[in-house]
C-alpha positions as CSV (number, residue, x, y, z in Angstrom):
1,X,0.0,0.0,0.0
2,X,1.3,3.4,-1.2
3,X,1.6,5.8,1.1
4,X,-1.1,9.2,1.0
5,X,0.2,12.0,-0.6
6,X,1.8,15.0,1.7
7,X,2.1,18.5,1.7
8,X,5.7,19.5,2.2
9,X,7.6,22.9,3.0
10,X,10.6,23.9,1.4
11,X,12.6,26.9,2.5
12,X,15.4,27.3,-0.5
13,X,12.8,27.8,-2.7
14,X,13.6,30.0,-5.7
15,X,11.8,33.3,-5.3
16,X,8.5,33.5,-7.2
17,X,8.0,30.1,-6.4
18,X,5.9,28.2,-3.9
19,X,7.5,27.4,-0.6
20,X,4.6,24.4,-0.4
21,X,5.1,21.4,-2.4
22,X,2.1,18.8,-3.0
23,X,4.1,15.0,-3.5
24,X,2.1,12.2,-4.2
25,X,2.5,8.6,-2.5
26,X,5.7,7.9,-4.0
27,X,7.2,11.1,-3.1
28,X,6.7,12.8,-6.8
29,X,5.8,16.7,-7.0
30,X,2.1,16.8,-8.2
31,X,2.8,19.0,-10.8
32,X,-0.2,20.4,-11.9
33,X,-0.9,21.4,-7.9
34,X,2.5,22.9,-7.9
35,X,2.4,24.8,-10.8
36,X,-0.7,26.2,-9.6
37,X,0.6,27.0,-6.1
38,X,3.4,28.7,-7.5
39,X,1.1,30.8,-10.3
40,X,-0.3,32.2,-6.2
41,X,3.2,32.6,-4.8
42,X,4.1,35.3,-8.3
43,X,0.7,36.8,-7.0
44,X,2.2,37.6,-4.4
45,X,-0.2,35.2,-2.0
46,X,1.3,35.0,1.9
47,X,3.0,31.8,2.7
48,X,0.1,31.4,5.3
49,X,-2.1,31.6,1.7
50,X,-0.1,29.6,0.4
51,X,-0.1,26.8,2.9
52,X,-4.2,26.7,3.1
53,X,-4.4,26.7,-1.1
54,X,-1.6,23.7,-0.5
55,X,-3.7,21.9,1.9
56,X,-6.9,22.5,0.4
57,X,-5.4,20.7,-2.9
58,X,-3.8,17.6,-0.5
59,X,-7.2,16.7,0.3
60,X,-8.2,16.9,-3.4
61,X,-5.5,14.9,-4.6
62,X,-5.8,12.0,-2.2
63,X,-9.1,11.8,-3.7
64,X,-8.8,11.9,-7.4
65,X,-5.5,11.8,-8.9
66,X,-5.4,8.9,-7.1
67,X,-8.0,7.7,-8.9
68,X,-5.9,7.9,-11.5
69,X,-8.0,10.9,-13.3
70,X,-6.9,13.1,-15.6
71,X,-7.8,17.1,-14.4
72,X,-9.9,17.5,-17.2
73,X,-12.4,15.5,-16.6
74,X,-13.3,16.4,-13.6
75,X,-16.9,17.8,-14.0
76,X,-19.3,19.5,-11.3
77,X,-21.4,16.5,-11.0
78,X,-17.8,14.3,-9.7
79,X,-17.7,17.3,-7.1
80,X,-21.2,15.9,-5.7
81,X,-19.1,12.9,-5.2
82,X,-15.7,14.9,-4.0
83,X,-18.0,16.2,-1.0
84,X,-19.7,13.0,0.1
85,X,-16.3,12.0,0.6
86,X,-15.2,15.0,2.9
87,X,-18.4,14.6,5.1
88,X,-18.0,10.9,5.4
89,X,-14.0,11.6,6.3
90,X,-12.9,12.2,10.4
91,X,-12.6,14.7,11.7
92,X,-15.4,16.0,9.8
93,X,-14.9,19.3,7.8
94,X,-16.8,22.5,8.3
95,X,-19.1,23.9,5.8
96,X,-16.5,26.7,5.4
97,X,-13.8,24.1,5.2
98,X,-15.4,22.0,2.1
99,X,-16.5,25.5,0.4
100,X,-13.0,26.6,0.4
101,X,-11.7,23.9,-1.3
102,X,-14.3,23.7,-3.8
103,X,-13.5,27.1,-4.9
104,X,-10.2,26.3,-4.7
105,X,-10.3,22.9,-7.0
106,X,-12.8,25.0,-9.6
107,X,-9.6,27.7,-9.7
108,X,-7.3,24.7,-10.2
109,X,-9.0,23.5,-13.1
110,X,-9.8,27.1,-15.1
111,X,-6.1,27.6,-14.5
112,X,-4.9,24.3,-16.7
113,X,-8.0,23.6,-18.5
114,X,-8.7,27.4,-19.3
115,X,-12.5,27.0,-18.9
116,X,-15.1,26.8,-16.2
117,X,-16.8,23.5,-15.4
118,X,-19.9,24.7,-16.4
119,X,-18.3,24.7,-19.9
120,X,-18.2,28.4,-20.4
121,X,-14.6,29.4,-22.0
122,X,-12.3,31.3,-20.3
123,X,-9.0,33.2,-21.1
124,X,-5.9,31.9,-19.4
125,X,-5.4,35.5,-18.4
126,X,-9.2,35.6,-16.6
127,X,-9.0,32.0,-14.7
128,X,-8.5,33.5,-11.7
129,X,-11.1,36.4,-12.0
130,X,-14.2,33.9,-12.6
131,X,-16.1,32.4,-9.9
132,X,-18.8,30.5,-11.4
133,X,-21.8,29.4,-9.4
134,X,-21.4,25.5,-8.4
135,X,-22.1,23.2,-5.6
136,X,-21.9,24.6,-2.1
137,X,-22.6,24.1,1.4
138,X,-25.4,26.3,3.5
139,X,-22.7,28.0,5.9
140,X,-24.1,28.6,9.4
141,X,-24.6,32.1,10.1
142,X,-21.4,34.1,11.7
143,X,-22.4,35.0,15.0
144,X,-19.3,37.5,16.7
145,X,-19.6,36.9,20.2
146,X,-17.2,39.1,22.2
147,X,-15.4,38.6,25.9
148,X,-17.3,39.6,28.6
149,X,-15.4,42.2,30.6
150,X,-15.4,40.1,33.8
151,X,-13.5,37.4,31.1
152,X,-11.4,40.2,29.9
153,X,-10.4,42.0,33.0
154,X,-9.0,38.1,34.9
155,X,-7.3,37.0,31.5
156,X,-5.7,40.5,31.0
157,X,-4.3,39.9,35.0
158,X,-2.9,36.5,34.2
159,X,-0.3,38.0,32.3
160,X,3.1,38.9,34.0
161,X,5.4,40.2,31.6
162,X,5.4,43.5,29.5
163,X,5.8,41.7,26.4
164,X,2.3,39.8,26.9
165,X,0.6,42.8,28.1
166,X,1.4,44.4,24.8
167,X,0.2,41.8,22.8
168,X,-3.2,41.8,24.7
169,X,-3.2,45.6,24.2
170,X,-2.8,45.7,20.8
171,X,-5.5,43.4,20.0
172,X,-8.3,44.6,22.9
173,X,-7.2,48.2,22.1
174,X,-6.6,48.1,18.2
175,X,-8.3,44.9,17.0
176,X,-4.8,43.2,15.4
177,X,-5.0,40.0,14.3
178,X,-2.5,37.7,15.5
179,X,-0.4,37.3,12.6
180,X,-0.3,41.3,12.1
181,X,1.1,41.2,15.8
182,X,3.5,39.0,14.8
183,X,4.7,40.8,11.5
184,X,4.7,43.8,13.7
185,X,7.9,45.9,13.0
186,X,9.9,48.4,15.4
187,X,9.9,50.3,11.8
188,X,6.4,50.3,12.0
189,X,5.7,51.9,15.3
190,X,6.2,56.1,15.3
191,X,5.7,56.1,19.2
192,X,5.8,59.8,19.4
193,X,3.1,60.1,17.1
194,X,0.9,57.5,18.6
195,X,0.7,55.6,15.8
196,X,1.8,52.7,13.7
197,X,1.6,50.9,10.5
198,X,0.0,47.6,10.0
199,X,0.4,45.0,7.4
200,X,-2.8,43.2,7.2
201,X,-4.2,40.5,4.7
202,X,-3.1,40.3,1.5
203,X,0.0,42.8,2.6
204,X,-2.3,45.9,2.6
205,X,-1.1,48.3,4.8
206,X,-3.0,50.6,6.9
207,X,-2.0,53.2,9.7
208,X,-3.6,53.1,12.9
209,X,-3.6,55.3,15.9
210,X,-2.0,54.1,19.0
211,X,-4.6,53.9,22.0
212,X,-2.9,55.7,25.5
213,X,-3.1,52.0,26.8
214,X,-1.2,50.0,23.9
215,X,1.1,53.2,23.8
216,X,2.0,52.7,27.8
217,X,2.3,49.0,27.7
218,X,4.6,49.3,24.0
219,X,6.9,51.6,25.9
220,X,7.2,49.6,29.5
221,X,8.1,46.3,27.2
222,X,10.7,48.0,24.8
223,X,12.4,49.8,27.7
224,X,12.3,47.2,30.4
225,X,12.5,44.3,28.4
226,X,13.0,44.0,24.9
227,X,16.3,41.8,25.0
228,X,19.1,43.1,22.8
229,X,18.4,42.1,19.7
230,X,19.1,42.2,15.2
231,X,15.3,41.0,14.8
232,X,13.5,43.9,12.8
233,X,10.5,42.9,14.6
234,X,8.9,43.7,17.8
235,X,7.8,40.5,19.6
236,X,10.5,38.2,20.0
237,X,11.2,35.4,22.5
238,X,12.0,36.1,26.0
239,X,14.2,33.5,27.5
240,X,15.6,30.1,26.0
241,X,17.9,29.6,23.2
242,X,15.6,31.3,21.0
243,X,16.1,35.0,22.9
244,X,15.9,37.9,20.9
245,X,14.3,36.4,17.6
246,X,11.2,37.0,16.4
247,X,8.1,34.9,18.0
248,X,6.9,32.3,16.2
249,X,3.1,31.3,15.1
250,X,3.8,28.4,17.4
251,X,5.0,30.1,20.7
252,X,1.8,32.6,20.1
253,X,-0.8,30.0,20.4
254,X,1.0,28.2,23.1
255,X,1.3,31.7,25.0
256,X,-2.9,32.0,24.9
257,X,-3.2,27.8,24.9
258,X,-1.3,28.3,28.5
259,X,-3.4,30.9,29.6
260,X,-6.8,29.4,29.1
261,X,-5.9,26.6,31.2
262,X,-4.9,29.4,33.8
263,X,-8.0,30.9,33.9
264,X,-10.5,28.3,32.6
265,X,-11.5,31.2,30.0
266,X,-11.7,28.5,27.4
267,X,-13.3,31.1,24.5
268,X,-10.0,33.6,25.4
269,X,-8.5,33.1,21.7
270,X,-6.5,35.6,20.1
271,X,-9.3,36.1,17.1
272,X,-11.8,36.6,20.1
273,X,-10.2,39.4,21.4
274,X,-10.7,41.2,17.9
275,X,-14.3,40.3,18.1
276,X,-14.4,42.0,21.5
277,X,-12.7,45.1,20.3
278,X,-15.0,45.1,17.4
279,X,-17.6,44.5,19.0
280,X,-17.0,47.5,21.7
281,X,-16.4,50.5,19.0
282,X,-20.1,49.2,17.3
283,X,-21.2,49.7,20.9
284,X,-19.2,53.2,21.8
285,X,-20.6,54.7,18.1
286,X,-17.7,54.3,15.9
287,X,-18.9,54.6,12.2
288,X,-18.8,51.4,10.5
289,X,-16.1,52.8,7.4
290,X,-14.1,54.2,10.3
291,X,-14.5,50.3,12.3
292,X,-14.0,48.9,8.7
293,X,-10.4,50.8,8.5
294,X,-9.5,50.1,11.7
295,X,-10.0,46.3,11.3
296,X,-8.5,46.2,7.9
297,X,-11.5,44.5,6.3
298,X,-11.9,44.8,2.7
299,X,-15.8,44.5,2.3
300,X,-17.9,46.3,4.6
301,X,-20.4,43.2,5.2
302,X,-17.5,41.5,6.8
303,X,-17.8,45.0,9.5
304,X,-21.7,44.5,9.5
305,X,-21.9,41.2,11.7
306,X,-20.5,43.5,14.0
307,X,-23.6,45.1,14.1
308,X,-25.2,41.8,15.2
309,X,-26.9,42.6,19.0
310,X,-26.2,40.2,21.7
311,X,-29.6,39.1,23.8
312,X,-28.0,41.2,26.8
313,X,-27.3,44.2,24.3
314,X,-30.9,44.4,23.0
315,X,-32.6,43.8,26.6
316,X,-30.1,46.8,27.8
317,X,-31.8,48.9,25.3
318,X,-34.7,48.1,25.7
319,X,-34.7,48.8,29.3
320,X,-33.2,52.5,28.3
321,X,-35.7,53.1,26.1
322,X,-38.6,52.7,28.8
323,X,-36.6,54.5,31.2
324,X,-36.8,57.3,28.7
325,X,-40.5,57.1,27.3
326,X,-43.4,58.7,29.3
327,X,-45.6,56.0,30.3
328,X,-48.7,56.9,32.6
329,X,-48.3,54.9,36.1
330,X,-50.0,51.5,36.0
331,X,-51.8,51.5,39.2
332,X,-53.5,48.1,41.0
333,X,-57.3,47.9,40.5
334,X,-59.4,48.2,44.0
């Protein structure tokens, strides 16, 4: 028995190419994934991209080239079939999950093929550009539900060091996402203009003010504890052979994984905290292209669910409301 294909990472990679190799079972490059991974990689795609298009094709390849298919003749009606697979598979995908890689197959196969599978022709320059309608999964609604601030105020006070505080900050105060934390630069920070510049998805940058509380904490952890250090980037490790370079994606999720247990605040993820942050400017008024900015979303109906009221939120209003209408006493019958 051959073993399954594998998705594998490869550092010396030329640039313009793919860092993320598909090989199949005998340890051969897939090369009609790869080529497509590396048409993504001279768009200029993140490695993170990169590595969810690369895994998003593993699962497609364990599937049907080793079926022994040709690409080609791959149709819409053998996706029916490509699904039923995923949702019979453990652990089972998420709607989201088994959209993304439909889209992602259907892009696969305009790139080589140079039409849609509907049948509609395509130019090899358009194949990314088309998104024909297709199969696909009823998605559960997006619900954002923030941190409460009792959650808030005993996960903020688990933290000891200056370098934790900041991260919590930055993301509670200015609504970061972890890997913009991460690719934060000292470059990027002009402290005496309380501001900074962030490099959000799809390397769009964006300047942001500095709020007095992620300004105080930035200072206390680049005075008093930043070690001494070449790395061009803010966070870096603490203690341990890997002192003064830049935190990894690893030793982030670790950091939060070890405080959850802590507190028992199992919802306290890093993403959460940018809910809660969105979450509280919808609540204190900020206009939704101002909130839209700030979170570095590029459609404003990704900004909308933060509009979404909590059961808590609406009865609070309510109860304002009727605090503030003139209603004549009700008085008990005799």
């Amino acid at each position: 028995m051959t073993d399954p294909a594998r998705l594998v990472f490869d550092p010396k990679v030329s640039s313009g190419y793919s860092p993320y190799r598909v090989l199949d079972g005998k340890g051969l490059a897939v090369v009609t994934v790869n080529e497509f991974l590396d048409a993504q990689a001279l768009r200029n795609l993140s490695p993170r991209s990169l590595r969810t298009y690369g895994f998003d094709l593993l699962n497609f390849v364990r599937w049907w080239f080793e079926q022994d298919k040709p690409l080609d003749s791959l149709t819409e009606s053998a996706l029916v079939e490509y699904v039923r697979y995923q949702l019979n598979a453990q652990p089972k995908p998420t709607a989201k999950t088994v959209n993304h890689r439909l889209t992602v197959v259907r892009c696969l196969y305009r790139f080589h093929v140079g039409r849609d599978l509907t049948g509609s022709l395509v130019s090899r320059k358009r194949w990314r550009q088309s998104s024909p309608a297709g199969l696909k999964l009823k998605e559960p609604r997006r619900v954002m539900i923030p941190l409460s601030p009792d959650e808030v105020l005993n996960f903020w006070q688990s933290f000891r060091s200056y370098r934790d505080i900041c991260i919590v900050a930055l993301m509670l105060a200015n609504g970061l996402r972890s890997r913009e934390i991460l690719a934060l630069r000292c470059a990027d920070l002009v402290l005496a203009q309380a501001r900074m510049c962030v490099s959000g998805k799809g390397n769009k940058e964006r300047i942001m003010p500095l709020s007095e509380d992620s300004l105080l904490a930035i200072h206390r952890y680049l005075d008093l504890e930043r070690p001494k250090t070449d790395s061009p980037y803010v966070f870096v490790s603490l203690k341990g052979r890997q002192r003064g370079q830049a935190m990894t994606p690893a030793g982030f999720r670790s950091l939060f994984r070890h405080h959850r247990k802590q507190t028992g605040i199992s919802r306290a993820n890093p993403h959460r905290f940018r809910h809660t942050f969105g979450a509280d400017m919808v609540r204190a008024g900020v206009a939704l292209p101002a909130l839209m900015h700030l979170m570095g979303h590029a459609s404003i109906q990704t900004t909308l669910l933060y509009t979404e009221l909590s059961r808590e939120d609406v009865w609070e209003q309510y109860r304002s409301a009727m605090e503030k209408l003139r209603r004549p006493a009700v008085t008990q019958k005799s």
